[in-house]
C-alpha positions as CSV (number, residue, x, y, z in Angstrom):
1,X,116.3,107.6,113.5
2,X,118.1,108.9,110.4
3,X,118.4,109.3,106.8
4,X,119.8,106.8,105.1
5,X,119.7,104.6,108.1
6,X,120.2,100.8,107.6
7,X,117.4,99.4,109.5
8,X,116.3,95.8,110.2
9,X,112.5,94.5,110.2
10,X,111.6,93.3,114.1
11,X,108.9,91.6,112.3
12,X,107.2,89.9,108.9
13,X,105.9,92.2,106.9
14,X,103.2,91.7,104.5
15,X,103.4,94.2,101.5
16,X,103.7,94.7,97.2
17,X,106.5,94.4,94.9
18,X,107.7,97.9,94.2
19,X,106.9,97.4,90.4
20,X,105.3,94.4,89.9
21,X,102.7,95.4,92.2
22,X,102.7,91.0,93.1
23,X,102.2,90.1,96.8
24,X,105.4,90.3,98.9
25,X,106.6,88.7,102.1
26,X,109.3,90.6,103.8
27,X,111.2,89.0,106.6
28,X,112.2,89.6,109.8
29,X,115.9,91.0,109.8
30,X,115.5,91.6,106.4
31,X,117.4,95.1,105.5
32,X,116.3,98.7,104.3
33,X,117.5,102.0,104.2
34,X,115.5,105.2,105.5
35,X,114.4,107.4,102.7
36,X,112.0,109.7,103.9
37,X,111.3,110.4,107.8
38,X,107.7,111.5,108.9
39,X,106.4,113.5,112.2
40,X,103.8,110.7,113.2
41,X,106.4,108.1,114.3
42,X,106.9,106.6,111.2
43,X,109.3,106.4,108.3
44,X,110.0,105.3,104.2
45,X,111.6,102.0,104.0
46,X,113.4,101.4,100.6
47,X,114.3,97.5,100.2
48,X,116.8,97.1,97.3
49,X,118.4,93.9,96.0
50,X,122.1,93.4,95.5
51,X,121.8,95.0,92.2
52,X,120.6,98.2,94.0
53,X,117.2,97.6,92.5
54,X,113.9,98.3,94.7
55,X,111.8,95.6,95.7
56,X,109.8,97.2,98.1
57,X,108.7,100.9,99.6
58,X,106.1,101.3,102.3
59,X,106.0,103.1,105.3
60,X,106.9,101.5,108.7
61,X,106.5,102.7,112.7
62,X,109.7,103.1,114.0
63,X,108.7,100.3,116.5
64,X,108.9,97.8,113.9
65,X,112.4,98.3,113.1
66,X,116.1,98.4,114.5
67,X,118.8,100.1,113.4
68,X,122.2,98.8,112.6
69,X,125.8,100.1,113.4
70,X,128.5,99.6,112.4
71,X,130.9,102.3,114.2
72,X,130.3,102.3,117.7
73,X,128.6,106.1,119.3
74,X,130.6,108.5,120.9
75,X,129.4,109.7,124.3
């Protein structure tokens, strides 16, 4: 996993709005980008409208997401 990774949820995910602090249902395939990467298998979500406002922050195991390409990898 990157920074600034476009990832996709495997999963619903129950959180908070990012200011409003009201309940949030996030879908799965919904899409974030990785902010922040941490040591314990996990990593920052940030989930932004089309406005580029955030809607949602939180923490997720790297299990519980995919990543999306959109250049293939050189080998």
């Amino acid at each position: 996993m990157d920074m600034h990774a476009v990832v996709t949820l495997l999963e619903d995910v129950q959180t908070t709005n990012f200011e409003s602090g009201e309940p949030l249902l996030l879908r799965r395939g919904e899409t974030g980008t990785v902010v922040m990467l941490y040591g314990d298998g996990t990593c920052e979500v940030e989930f932004a409208d089309r406005h580029g406002r955030t809607y949602a922050l939180l923490p997720l195991p790297l299990d519980r997401l995919l990543v999306l390409r959109d250049v293939p990898e050189r080998r």
